[in-house]
Structures are given as C-alpha cells and as structure tokens.
LOBA-577993 format. One record per residue: residue number from 1; residue in three letters; x negated, y negated, z of N, C-alpha, C in turn. Coordinates in pm, 1 decimal, padded with zeros to 6 digits. Each point is the difference from the previous one (the first is absolute). Example, Ala and Ser with C-alpha at 12.3 -4.5 7.8 and 13.67 -1.06 7.14 Angstrom:
2
 num residu      npx      npy      npz     capx     capy     capz      cpx      cpy      cpz
   1    ALA -01319.0  00569.0  00780.0  00089.0 -00119.0  00000.0 -00090.0 -00120.0  00000.0
   2    SER  00035.0 -00105.0 -00072.0 -00082.0 -00119.0  00006.0  00077.0 -00109.0  00073.0
END
This chain:
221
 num residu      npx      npy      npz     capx     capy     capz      cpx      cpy      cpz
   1    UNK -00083.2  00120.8  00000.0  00083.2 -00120.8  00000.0 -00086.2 -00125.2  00000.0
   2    UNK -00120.7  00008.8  00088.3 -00110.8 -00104.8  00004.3 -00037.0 -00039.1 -00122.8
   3    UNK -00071.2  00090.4 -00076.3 -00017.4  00004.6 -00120.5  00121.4 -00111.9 -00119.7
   4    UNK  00081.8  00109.4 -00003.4  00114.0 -00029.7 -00087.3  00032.0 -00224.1  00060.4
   5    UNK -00003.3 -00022.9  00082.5  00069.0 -00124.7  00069.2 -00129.8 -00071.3 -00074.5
   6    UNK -00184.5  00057.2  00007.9 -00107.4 -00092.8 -00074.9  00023.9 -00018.9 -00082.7
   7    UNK  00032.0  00123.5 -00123.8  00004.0 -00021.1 -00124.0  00129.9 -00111.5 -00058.8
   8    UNK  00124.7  00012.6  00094.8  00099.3 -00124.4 -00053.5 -00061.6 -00153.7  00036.4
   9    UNK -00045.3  00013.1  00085.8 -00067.9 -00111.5  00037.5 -00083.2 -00062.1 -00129.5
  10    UNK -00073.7  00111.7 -00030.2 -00113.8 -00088.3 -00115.7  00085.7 -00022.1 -00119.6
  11    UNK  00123.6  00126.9 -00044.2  00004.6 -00036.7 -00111.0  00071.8 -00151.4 -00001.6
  12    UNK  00101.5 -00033.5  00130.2  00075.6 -00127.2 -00005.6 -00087.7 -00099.3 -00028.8
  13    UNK -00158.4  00017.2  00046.1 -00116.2 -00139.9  00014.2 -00019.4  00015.4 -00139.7
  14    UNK -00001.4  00121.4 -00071.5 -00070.3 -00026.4 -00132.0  00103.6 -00076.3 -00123.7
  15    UNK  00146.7  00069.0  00010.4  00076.2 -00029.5 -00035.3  00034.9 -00171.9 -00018.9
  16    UNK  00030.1 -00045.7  00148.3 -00035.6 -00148.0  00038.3 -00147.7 -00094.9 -00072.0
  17    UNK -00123.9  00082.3  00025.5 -00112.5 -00054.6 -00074.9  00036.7 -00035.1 -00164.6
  18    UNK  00033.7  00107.3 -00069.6  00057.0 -00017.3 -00125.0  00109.4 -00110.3 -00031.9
  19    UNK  00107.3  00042.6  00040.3  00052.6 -00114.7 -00015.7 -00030.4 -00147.2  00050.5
  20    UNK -00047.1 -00038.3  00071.1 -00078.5 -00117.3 -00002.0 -00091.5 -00037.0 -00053.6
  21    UNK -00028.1  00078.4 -00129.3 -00106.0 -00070.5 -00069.7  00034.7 -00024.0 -00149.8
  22    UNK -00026.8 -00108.5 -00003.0 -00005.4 -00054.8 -00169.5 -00010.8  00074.6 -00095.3
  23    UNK  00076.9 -00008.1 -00103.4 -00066.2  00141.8 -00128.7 -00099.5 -00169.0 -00079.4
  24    UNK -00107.4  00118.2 -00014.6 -00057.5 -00026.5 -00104.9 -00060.3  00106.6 -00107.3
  25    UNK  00001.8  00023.0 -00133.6 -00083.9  00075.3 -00027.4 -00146.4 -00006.8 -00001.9
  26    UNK -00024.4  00128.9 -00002.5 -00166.1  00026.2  00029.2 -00085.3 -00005.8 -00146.1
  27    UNK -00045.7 -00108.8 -00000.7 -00089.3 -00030.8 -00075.4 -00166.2  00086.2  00000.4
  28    UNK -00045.5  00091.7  00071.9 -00108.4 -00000.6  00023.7 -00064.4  00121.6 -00088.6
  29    UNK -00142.2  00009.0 -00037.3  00022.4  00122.7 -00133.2  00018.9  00093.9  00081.8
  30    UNK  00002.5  00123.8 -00086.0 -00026.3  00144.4  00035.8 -00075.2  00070.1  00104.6
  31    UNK -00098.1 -00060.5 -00045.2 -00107.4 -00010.6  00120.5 -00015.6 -00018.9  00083.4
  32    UNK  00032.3 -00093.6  00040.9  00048.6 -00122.1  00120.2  00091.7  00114.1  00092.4
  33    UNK  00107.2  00028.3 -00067.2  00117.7  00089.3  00033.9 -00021.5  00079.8  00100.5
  34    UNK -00118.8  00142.1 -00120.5 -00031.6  00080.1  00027.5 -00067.1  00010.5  00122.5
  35    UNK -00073.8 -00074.7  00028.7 -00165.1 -00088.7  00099.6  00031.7 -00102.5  00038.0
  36    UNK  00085.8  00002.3  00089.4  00076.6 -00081.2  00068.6 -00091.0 -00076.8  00119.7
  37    UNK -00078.7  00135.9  00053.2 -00093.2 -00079.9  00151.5 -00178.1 -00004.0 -00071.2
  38    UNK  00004.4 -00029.4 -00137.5 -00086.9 -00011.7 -00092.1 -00116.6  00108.1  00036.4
  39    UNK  00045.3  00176.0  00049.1 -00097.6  00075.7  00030.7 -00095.6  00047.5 -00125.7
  40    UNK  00050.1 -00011.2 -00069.9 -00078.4  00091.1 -00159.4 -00082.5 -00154.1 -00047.4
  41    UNK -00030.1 -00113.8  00003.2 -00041.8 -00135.6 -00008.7 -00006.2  00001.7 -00196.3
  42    UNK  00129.1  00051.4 -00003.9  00018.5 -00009.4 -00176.7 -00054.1 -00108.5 -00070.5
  43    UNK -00047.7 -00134.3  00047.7  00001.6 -00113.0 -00078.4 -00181.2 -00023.9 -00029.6
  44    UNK -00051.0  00142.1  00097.9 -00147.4 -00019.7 -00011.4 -00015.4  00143.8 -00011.2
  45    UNK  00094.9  00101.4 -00066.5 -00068.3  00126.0 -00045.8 -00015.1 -00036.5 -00152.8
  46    UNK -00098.4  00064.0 -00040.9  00040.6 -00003.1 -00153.0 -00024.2  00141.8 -00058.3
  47    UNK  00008.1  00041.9 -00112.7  00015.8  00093.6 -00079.0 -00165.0  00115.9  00024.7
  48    UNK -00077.2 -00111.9 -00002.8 -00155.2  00049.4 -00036.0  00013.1  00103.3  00196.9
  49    UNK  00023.9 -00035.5  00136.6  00032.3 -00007.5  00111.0  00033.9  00116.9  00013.3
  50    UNK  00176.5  00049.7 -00089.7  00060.7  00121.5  00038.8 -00064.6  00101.3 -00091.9
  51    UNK -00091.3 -00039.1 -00143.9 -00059.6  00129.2 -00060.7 -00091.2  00049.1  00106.4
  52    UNK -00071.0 -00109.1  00066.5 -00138.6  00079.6  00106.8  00043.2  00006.3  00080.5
  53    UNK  00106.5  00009.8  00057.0  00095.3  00096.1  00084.1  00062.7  00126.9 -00026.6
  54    UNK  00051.4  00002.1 -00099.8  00027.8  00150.4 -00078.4 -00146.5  00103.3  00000.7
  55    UNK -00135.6 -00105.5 -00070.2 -00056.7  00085.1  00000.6 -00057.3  00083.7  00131.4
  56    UNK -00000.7 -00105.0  00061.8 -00026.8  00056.3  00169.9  00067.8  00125.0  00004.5
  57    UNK  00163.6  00079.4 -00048.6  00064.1  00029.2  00025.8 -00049.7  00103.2 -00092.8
  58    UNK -00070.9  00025.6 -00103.3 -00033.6  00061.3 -00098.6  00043.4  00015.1 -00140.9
  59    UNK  00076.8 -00115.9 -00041.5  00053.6 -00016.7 -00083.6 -00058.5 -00125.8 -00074.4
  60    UNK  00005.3  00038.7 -00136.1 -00040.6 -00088.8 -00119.8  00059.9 -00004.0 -00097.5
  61    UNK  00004.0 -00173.5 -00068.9  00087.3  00043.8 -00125.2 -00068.5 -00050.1 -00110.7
  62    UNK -00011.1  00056.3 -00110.1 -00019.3 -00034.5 -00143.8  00061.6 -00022.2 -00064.9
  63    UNK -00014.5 -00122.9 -00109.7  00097.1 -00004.3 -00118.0 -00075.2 -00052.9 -00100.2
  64    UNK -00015.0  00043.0 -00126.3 -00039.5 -00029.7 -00142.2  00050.3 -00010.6 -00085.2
  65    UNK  00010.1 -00160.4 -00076.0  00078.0 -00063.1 -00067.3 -00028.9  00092.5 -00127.5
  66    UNK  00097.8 -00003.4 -00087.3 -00036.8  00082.8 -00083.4  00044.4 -00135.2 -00142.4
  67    UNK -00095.7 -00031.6 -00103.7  00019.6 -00131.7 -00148.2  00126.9  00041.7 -00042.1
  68    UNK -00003.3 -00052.9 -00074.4  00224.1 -00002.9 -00020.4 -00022.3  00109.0 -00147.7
  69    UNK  00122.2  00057.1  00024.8  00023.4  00156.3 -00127.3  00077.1 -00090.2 -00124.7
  70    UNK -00002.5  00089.6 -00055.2  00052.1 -00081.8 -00126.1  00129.7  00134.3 -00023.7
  71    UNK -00060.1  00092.5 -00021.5  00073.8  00121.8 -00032.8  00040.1  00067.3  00096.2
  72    UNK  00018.3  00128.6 -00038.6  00035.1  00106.6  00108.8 -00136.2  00105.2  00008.3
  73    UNK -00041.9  00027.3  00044.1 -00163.5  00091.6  00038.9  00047.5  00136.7  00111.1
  74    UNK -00073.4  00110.1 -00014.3 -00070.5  00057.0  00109.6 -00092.1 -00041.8  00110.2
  75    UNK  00028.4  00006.5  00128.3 -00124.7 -00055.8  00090.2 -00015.7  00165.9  00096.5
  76    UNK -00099.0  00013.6 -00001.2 -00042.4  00083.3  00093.9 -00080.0 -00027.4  00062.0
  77    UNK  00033.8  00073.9  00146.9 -00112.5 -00030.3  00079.0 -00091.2  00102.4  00039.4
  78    UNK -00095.5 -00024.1  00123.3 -00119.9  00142.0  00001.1 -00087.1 -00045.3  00071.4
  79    UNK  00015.8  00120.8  00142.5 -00111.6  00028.1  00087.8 -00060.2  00114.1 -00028.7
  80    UNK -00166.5 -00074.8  00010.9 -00089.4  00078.3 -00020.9 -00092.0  00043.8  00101.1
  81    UNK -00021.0  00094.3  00066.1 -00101.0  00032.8  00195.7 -00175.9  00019.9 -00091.3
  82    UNK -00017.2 -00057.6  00084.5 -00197.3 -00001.3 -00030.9 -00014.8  00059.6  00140.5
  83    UNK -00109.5  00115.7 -00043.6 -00104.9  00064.4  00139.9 -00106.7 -00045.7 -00054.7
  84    UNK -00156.5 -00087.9  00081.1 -00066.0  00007.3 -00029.3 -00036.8 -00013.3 -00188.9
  85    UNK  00071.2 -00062.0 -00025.4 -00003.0 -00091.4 -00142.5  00068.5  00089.1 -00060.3
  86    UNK  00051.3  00130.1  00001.8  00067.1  00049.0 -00100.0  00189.4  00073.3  00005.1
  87    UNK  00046.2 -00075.4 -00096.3  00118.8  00017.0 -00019.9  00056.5  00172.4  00042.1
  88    UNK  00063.8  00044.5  00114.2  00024.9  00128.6  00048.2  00169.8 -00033.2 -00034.4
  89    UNK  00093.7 -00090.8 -00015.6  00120.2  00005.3 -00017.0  00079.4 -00111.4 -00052.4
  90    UNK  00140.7  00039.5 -00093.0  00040.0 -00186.7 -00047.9  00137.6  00081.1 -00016.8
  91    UNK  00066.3 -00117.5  00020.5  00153.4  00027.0 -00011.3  00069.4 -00106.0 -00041.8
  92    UNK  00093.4 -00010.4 -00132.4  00047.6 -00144.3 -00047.0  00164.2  00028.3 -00010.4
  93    UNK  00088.6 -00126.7  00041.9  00101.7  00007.4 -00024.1  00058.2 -00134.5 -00064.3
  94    UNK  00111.2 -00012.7 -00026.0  00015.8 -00138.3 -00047.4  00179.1  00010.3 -00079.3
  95    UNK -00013.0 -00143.6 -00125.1  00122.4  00034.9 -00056.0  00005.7 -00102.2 -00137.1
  96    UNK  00086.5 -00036.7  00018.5 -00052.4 -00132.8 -00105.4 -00011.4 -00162.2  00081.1
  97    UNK  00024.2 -00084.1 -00071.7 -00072.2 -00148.6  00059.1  00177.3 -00101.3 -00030.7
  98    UNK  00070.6  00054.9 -00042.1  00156.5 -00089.2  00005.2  00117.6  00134.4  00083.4
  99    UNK  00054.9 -00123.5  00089.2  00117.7 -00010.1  00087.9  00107.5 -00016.1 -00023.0
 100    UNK  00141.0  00063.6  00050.3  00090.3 -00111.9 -00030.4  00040.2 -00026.8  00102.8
 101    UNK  00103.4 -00062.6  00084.8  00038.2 -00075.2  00112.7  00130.7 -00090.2 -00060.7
 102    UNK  00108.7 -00052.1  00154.4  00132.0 -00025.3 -00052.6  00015.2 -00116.4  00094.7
 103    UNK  00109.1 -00147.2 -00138.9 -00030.0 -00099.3  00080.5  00091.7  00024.5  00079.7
 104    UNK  00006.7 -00165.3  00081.4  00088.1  00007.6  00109.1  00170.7  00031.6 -00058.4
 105    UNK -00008.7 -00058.4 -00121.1  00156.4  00032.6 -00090.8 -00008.1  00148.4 -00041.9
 106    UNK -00097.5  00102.2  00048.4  00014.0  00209.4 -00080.0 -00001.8 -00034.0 -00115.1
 107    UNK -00096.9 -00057.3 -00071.9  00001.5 -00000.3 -00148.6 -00196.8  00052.7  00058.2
 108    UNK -00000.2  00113.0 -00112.1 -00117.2  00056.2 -00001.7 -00110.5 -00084.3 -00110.5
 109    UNK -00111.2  00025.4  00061.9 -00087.8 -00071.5 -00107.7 -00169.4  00094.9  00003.1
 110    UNK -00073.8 -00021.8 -00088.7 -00212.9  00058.7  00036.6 -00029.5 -00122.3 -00009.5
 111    UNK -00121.9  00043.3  00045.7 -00111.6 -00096.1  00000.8 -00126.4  00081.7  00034.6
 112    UNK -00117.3 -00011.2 -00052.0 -00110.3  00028.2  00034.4 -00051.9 -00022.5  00181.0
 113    UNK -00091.0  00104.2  00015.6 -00052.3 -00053.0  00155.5 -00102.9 -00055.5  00002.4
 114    UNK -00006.4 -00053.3  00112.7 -00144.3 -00111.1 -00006.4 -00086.3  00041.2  00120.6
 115    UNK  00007.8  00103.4  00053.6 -00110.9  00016.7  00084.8  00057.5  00156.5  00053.1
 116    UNK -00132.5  00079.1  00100.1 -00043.3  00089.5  00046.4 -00030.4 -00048.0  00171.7
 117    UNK  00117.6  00052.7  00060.9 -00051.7 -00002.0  00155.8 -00014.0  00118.6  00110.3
 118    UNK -00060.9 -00007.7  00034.1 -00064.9  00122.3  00113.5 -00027.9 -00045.5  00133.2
 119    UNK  00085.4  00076.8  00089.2  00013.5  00040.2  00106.5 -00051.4  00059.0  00056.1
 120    UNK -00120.6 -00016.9  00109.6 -00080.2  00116.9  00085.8 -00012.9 -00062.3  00163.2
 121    UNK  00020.0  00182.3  00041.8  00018.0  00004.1  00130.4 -00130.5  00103.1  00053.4
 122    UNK -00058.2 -00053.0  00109.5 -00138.7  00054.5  00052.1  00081.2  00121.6  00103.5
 123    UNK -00004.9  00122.1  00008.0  00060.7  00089.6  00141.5 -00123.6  00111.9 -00060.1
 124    UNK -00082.8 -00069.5  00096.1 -00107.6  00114.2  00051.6 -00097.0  00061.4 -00065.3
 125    UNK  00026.0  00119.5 -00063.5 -00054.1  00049.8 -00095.0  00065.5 -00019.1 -00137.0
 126    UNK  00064.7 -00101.1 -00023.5  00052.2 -00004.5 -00129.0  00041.2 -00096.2 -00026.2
 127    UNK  00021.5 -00066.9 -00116.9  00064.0 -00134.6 -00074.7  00121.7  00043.8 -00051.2
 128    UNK  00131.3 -00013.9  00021.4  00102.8  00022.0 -00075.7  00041.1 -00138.3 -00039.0
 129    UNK  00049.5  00009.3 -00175.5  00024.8 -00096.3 -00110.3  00114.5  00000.9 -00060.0
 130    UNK  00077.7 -00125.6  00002.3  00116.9 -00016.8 -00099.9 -00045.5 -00047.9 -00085.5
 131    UNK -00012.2  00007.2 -00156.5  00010.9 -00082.4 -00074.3  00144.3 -00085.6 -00099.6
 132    UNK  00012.2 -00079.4 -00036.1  00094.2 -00009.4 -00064.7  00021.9 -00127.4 -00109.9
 133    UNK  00133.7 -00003.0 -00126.4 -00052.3 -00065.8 -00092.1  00139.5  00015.8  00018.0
 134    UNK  00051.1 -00104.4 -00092.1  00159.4 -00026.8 -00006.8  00028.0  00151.8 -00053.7
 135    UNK -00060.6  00032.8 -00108.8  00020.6  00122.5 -00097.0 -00001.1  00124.1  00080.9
 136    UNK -00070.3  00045.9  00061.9 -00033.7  00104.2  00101.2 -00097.8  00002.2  00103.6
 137    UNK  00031.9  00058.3  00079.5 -00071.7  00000.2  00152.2 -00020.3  00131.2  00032.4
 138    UNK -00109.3 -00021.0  00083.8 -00047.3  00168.5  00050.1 -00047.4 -00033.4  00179.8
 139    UNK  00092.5  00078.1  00033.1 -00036.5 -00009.8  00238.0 -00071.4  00137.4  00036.8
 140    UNK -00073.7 -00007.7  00110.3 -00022.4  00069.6  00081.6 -00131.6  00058.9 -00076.1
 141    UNK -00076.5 -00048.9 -00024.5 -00114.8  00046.1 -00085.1 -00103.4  00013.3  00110.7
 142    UNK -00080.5  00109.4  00003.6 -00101.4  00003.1  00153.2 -00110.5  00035.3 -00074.5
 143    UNK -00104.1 -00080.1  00065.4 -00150.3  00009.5 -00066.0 -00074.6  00008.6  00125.1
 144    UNK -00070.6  00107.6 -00023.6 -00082.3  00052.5  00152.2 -00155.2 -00055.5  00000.7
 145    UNK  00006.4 -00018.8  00102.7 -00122.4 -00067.9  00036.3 -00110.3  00109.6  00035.8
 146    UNK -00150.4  00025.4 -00029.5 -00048.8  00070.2 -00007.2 -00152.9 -00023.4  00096.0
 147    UNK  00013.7 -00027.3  00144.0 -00080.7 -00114.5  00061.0 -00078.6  00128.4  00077.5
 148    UNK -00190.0  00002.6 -00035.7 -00073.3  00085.7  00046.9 -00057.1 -00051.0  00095.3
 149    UNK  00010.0 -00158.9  00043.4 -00065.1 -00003.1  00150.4  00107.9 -00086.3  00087.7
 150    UNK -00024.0 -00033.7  00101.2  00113.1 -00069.9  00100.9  00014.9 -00144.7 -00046.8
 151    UNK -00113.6 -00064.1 -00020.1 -00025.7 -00099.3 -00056.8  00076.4 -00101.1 -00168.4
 152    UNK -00049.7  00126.3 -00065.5  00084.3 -00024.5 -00108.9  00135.6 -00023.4 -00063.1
 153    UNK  00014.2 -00143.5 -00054.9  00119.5 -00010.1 -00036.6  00030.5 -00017.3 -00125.8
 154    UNK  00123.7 -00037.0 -00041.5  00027.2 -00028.9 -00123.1  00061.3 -00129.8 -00036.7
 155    UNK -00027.2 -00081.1 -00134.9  00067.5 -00129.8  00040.2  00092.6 -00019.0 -00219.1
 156    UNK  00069.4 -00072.2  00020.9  00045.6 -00029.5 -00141.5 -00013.9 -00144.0 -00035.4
 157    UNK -00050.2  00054.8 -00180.4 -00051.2 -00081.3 -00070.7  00091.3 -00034.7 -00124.9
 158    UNK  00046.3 -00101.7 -00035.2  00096.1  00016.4 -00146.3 -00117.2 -00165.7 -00108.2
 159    UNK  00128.1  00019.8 -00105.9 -00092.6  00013.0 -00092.8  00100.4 -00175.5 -00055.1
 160    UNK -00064.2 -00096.8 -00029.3  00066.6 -00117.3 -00052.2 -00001.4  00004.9 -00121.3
 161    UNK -00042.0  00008.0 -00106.4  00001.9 -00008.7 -00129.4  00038.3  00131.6 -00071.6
 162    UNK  00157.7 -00002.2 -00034.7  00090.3  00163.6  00019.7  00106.0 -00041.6 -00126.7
 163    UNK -00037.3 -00056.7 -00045.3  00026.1 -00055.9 -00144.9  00029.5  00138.5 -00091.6
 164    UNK  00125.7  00041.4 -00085.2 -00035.8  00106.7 -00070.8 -00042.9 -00002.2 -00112.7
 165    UNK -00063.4  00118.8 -00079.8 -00006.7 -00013.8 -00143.1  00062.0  00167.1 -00041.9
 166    UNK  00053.9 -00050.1 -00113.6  00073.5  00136.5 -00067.2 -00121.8  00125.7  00006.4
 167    UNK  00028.5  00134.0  00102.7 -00090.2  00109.2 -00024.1 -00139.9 -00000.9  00080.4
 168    UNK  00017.9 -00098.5  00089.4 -00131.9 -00047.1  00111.8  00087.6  00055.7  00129.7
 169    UNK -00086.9  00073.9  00066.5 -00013.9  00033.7  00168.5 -00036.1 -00131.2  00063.5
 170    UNK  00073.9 -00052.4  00068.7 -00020.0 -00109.2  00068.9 -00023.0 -00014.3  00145.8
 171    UNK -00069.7 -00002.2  00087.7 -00072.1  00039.1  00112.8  00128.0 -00124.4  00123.7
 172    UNK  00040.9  00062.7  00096.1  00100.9 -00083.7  00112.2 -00071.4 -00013.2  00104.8
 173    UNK -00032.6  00127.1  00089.3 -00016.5  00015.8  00071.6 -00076.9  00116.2  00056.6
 174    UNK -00084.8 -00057.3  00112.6 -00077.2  00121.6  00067.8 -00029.3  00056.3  00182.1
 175    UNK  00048.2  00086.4  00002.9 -00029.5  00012.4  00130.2 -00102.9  00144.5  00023.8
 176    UNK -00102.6 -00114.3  00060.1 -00145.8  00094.4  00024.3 -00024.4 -00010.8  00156.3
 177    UNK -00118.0  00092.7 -00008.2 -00070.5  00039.0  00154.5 -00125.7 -00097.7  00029.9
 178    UNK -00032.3  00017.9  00088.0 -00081.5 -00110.4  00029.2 -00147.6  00083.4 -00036.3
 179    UNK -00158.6 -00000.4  00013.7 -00100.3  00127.5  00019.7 -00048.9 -00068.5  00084.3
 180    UNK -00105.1  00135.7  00010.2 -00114.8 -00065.2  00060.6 -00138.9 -00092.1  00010.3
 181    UNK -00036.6 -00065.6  00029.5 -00149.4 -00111.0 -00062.5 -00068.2  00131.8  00129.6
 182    UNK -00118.6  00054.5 -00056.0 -00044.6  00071.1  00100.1 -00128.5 -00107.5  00012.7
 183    UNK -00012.4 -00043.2 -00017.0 -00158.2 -00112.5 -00021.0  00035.3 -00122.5  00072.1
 184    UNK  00139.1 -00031.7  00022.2  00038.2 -00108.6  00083.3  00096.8  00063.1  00160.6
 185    UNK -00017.4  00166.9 -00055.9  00061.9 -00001.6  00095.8  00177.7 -00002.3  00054.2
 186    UNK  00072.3 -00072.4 -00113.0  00121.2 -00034.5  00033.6  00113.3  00040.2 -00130.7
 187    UNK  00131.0 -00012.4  00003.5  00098.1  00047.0 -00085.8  00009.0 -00121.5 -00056.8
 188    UNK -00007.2  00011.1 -00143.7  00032.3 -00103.1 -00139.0  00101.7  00028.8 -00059.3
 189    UNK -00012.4 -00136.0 -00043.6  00196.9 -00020.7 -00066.8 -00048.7 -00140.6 -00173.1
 190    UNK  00015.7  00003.8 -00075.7  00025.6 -00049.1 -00142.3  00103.6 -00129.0  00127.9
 191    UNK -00074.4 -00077.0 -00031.2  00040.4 -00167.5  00028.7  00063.0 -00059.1 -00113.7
 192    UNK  00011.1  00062.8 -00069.7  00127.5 -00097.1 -00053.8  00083.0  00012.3 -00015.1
 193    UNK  00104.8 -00077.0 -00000.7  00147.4  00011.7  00040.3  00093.4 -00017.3 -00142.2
 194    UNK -00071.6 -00057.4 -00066.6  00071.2  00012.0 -00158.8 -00139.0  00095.9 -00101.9
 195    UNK  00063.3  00126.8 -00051.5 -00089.8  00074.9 -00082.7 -00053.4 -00057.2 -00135.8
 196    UNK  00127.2 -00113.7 -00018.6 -00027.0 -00048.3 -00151.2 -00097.3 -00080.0 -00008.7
 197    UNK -00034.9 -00054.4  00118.7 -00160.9 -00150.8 -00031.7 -00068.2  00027.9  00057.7
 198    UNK -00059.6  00124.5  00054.8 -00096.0  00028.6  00042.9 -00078.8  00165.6 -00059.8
 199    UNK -00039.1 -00007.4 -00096.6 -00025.0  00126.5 -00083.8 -00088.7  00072.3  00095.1
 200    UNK -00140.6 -00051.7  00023.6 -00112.7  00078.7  00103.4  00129.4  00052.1  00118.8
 201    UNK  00063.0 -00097.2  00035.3  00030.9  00092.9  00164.4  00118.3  00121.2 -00039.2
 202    UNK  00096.4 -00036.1 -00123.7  00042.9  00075.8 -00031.6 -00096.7  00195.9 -00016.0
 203    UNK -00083.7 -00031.1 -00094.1 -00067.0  00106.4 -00113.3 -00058.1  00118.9  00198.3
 204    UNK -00038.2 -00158.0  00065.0 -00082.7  00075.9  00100.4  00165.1  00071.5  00108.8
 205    UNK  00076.7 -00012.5  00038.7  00124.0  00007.9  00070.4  00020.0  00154.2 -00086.1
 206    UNK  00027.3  00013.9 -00131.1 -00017.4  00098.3 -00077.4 -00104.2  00130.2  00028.1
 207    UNK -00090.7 -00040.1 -00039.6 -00121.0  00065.4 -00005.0 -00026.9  00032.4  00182.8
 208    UNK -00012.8 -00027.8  00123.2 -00024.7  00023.6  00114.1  00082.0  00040.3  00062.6
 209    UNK  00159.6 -00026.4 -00001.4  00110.8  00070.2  00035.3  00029.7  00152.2  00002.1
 210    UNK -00020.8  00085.1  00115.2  00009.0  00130.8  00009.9  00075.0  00033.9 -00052.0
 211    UNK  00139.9 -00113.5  00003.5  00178.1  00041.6 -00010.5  00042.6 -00079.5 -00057.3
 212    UNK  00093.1 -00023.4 -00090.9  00067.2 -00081.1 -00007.3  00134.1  00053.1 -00126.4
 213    UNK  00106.4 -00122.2 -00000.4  00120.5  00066.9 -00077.2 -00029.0 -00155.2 -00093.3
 214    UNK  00067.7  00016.9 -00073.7  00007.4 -00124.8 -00141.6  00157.6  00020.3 -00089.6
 215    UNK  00037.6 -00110.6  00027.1  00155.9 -00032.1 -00068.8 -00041.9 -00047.4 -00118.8
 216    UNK  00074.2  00024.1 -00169.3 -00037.5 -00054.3 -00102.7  00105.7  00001.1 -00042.7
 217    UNK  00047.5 -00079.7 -00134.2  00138.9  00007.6 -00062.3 -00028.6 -00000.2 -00152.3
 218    UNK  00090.0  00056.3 -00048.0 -00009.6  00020.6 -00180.3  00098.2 -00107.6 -00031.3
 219    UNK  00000.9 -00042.7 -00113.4  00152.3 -00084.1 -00115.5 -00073.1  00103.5 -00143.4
 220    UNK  00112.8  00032.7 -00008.9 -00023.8  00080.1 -00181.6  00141.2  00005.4 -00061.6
 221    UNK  00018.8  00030.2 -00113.6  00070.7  00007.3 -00118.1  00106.2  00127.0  00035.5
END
C-alpha cells in the first residue's frame, strides 16, 4: 500500500510538472537529442576517432573506388596465400560490375558499381571478411593466421592506385606476417602504409614476409 500511495504521488507531480509547462517544439539536432548530458562529446568526435576505435576493437574497413564503366564487364576477384614467397593456394569469386536497384516510386533501373569494400574482423587466430559490391557480396570468409613465434604479428596493407584495365590482375590488398631481423634482433614490418608509392618497401614486405594473403580483381570481356 506504501508503495502503491509513492507511486500516485509522483505520477500527480509529474502529471502537474507537464502541464505547467509551455509547449514548445524541440528544435535541437539528433544528436543533441540522442546526448542529451553530452556523454559521447559528439561535437568533438570525428570520423578519423571512431575508425581507431573500431580498430582497437579489431576491425577495419576498406574501400576502392573503382573509374566509371561504360559497359557491362565481368569483374572477378582473387585470393592468393604465399608461404615463404611461393603461391601454395588462390581462390576467385565474383560476378559482373552492373546492378539494378528500385527508386523510391518501384520503378526498377542498373547502373554500374563504383567500388569494392571489405570488411575485417581480428578473433585470434583468424581474420574473418565480408566483402561486398552493389552486384554481389561474399561473408564469413576466414583467413588463418600462421604465427611461429609469440612475438609475431600480422598487419594490412592495401593498394591506392586500383585503377582497372581490360584483362589486368589488379593488386587491393594484403595481409602479411611480420619476420624476423635476426641482426637487429627484433620483428619487422614493410612501413608503408600505401603499397602504391612506395615500390622498395613494397617488393621488400613481399619478398621477407613468411605469410601473407593478397586480394586482386579482374574487369574482362
């Protein structure tokens, strides 16, 4: 009964609070709304902030613009596993490079796609990958990590200049192992962060990498 006698109590105060107050509408954005006692400090996160937060989390995202189609094409794609410089496995899937999609009025229409994005998640011994393209998508893709000392890791490398040409393998992406410098002593990693302007650190990332996987894409006829 104690109970029951509080709760009429508040709702009459809240009830009363309401009606004594002015309508106005709420002007304030979304944001504002949402983050009301300004805990998430939205107006000083920015974009660059929550990717190196994801990645903390083990997650990364890629996307590669792909030059504008003219026609309709084949695109395939294709992972290729390197041991110790040599190709032990490759697997390609893909479809073509035009979509169709429906406007807001259900009138159907194509259009060509304009890019390639990939999804990766770090759990442990493995990278699992979405990729996807308006045209077709492929989930749950697991690429095993192959790590011979405690030390050793693996890091990803993609590729800026992904431009196609009719019947060219076009290089995206790479995720390699780190080795060893036994002369310094310590685990090395290919410093550069874009493969396309840096050829030496590339050729060497290649060539010294115990492990590594490599994303490439076809356009053909």
């Amino acid at each position: 009964m104690k109970i029951r006698n509080i709760l009429t109590i508040a709702l009459l105060l809240t009830t009363a609070f309401a009606v004594g107050q002015e309508y106005r509408k709420d002007l304030r954005s979304q944001e504002e709304k949402d983050d009301r006692h300004d805990t998430y400090q939205l107006d000083r996160i920015r974009t660059s902030h929550l990717l190196k937060a994801l990645e903390m989390a083990g997650i990364r995202i890629f996307v590669f613009p792909l030059n504008p189609f003219d026609k309709e094409y084949k695109l395939e794609l294709y992972l290729n596993e390197y041991v110790n410089g040599e190709k032990i496995k490759s697997d390609h899937f893909g479809g073509n490079n035009m979509y169709v999609y429906f406007t807001k009025e259900e009138q159907l229409y194509a259009d060509y796609i304009d890019n390639i994005t990939f999804y990766t998640k770090d759990v442990d011994s493995l990278i699992v990958i979405s990729i996807g393209t308006y045209s077709f998508s492929l989930s749950g893709m697991k690429l095993k990590k192959n790590k011979m000392r405690e030390e050793q890791f693996y890091n990803w490398r993609s590729y800026s200049q992904t431009d196609w040409k009719i019947g060219e393998e076009v290089p995206l992406l790479v995720y390699a192992s780190s080795w060893r410098d036994e002369q310094f002593n310590v685990e090395r990693f290919c410093g550069a962060s874009d493969l396309s302007k840096d050829e030496k650190e590339t050729r060497e990332l290649l060539s010294f990498s115990p492990h590594y996987f490599i994303f490439t894409y076809k356009i053909y006829e």
